[in-house]
N, C-alpha and C positions, 0 to 999 in steps of 0.2 A: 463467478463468486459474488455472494452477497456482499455489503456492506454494513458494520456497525458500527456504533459512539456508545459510551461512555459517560454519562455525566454526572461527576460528585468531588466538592468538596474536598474530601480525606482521600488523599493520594493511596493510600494503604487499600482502601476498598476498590481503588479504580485499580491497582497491580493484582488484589485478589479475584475478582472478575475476570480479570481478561486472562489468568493463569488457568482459573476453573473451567473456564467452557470451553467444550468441545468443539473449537467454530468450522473446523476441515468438517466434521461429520457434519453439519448441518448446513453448509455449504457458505460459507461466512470468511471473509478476512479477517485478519486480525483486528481488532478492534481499534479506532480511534480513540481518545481519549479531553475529558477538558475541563473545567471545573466550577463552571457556571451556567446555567440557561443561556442566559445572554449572548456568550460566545457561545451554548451549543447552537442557538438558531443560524448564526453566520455558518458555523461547519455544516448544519443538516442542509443549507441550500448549496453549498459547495457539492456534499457527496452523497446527498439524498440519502441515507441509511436505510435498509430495510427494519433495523430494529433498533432502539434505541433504549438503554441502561438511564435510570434516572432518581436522583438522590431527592429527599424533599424538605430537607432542610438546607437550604445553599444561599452563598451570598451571594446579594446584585439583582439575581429573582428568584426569587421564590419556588422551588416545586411544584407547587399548584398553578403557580401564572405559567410556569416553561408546560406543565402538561396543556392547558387550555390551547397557548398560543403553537405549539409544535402538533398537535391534533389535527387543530383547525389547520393549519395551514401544508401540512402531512399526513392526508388522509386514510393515504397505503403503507403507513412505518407504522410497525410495531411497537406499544412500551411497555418496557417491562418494570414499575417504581420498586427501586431498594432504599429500605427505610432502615434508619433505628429505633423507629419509632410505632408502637403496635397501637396506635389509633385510630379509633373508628371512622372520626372526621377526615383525616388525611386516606383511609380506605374508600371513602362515599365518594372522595375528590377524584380518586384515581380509577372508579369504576365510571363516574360518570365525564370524565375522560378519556375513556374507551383503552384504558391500559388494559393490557393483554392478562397481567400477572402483578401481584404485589409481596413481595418476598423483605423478611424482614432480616437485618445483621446481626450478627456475621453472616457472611452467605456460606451457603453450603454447598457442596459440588452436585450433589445429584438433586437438591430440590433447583438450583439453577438448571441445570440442563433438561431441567423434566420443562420447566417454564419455557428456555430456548426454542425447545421442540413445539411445545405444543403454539408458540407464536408463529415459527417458519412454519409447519403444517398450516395452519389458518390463511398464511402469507401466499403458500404455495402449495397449493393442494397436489399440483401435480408432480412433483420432485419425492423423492424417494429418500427418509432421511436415515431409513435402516440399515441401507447399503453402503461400508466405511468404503471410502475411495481407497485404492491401493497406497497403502504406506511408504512413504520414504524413509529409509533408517538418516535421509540426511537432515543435518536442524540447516536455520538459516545460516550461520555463520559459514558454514560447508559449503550449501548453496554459493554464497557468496564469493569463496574462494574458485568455486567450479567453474560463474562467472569469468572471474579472472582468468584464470586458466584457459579458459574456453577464447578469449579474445587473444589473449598471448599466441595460441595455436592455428586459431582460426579466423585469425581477422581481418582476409579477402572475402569474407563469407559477411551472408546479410545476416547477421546476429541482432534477435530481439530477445528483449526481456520479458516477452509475453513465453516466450519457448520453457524458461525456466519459473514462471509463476504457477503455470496450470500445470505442469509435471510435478510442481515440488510443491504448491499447493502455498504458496506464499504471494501475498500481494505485491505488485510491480512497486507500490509506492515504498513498502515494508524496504524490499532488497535495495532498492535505489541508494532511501536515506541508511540502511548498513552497509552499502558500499561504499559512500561517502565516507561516512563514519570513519570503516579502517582504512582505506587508501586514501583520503582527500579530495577525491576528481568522484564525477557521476560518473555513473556506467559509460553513457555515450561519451562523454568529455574522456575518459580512459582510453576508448576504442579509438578514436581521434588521434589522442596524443599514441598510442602506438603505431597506428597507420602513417601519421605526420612521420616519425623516428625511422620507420623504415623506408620511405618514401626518401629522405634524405639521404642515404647509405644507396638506394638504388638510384639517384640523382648522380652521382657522385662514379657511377662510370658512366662514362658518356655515349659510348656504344647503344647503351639501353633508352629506348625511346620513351617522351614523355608519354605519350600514351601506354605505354606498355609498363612503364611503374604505375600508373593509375588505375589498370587494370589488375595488378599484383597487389596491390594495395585495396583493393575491397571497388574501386570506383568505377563503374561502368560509361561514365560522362566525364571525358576528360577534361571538360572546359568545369563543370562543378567541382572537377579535381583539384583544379589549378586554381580556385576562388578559395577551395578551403584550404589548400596547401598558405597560396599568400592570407588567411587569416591567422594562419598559426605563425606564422614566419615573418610576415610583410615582404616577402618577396614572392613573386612566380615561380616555378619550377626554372624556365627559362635564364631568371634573374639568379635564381641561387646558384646554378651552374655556371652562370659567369665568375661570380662569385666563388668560385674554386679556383679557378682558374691564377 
């Protein structure tokens, strides 16, 4: 999946953009989001965008300087400027900094997506943006419970988060910071703390060997067992069963 940003000013335009466009069809994450050139240059060399949403009235810089300098310095990102403004000069600005499209506000759902389109084709000639990927009836929030669910059930198993991005068609960054959100802990830091909890319980008969909770526990390296067991704990597996005692 591709990446995109966002950038404008009026928080209202940046939640109407990223609501209008289709970005599963054209093969796109959810979009980034931010409110000035300035910070968008620091996020495009974080997460290099393949296209880039751009206001041309904004504070700190300017429209025109963020196209010049995000151009030049991003010669394979696409821009698409949204204006509210239907003038000529700021059209000559944004043609002859190689913007894709110039669409003015409010935006509209199909002249944006006509623009989406025809900037990923340009992008990527060879990807197919006709073809919808098979639909999930599940949203993120679902996703995110399934997560859970999925670690609660299965958490001797090597569970990534790339598993449920490209099935569900959500960015690993998107589900992480919504798992935070409702539960408090990252996805890994959850998985963790459930493996730690049961780890404890099968410490706790003594019959059952350290290695063989470790292996019950998702850990195929006992001795990385027992490093991450005392990171949770401060003690060893060893130490916490004295510790019963």
């Amino acid at each position: 999946m591709h990446k995109a940003l966002i950038v404008d000013d009026e928080k209202p335009v940046r939640i109407a953009i990223s609501k209008l466009g289709h970005w599963t069809q054209y093969h796109l994450e959810q979009p980034e989001q931010c409110e000035n050139g300035k910070e968008a240059l620091s996020i495009m060399r974080e997460l290099r965008p393949s296209l880039v949403f751009a206001d041309m009235q904004m504070p700190v810089m300017h429209g025109t300087e963020f196209l010049e300098k995000a151009s030049a310095e991003f010669p394979h990102s696409a821009f698409i400027v949204i204006s509210g403004y239907d003038d000529f000069s700021y059209a000559q600005n944004a043609i002859r900094n190689h913007a894709s499209d110039y669409l003015l506000k409010p935006v509209v759902e199909e002249e944006l997506n006509d623009a989406i389109r025809k900037a990923m084709t340009r992008l990527y000639p060879e990807e197919d943006f006709d073809a919808l990927p098979e639909a999930s009836s599940l949203n993120a929030e679902e996703v995110v419970e399934l997560i859970r669910d999925s670690i609660d059930k299965n958490y001797s198993s090597n569970i990534r988060i790339s598993d449920f991005s490209d099935k569900y068609f959500f960015s690993r960054e998107y589900l992480s910071k919504l798992f935070k959100l409702r539960y408090g802990l990252g996805i890994y830091e959850y998985l963790t703390d459930v493996r730690m909890e049961r780890a404890r319980q099968l410490l706790s008969s003594p019959e059952i060997k350290v290695q063989d909770v470790s292996v019950r526990v998702g850990y195929t390296d006992t001795n990385y067992f027992s490093k991450a067991f005392r990171n949770y704990t401060g003690l060893t597996p060893s130490e916490f069963r004295r510790s019963l005692s």
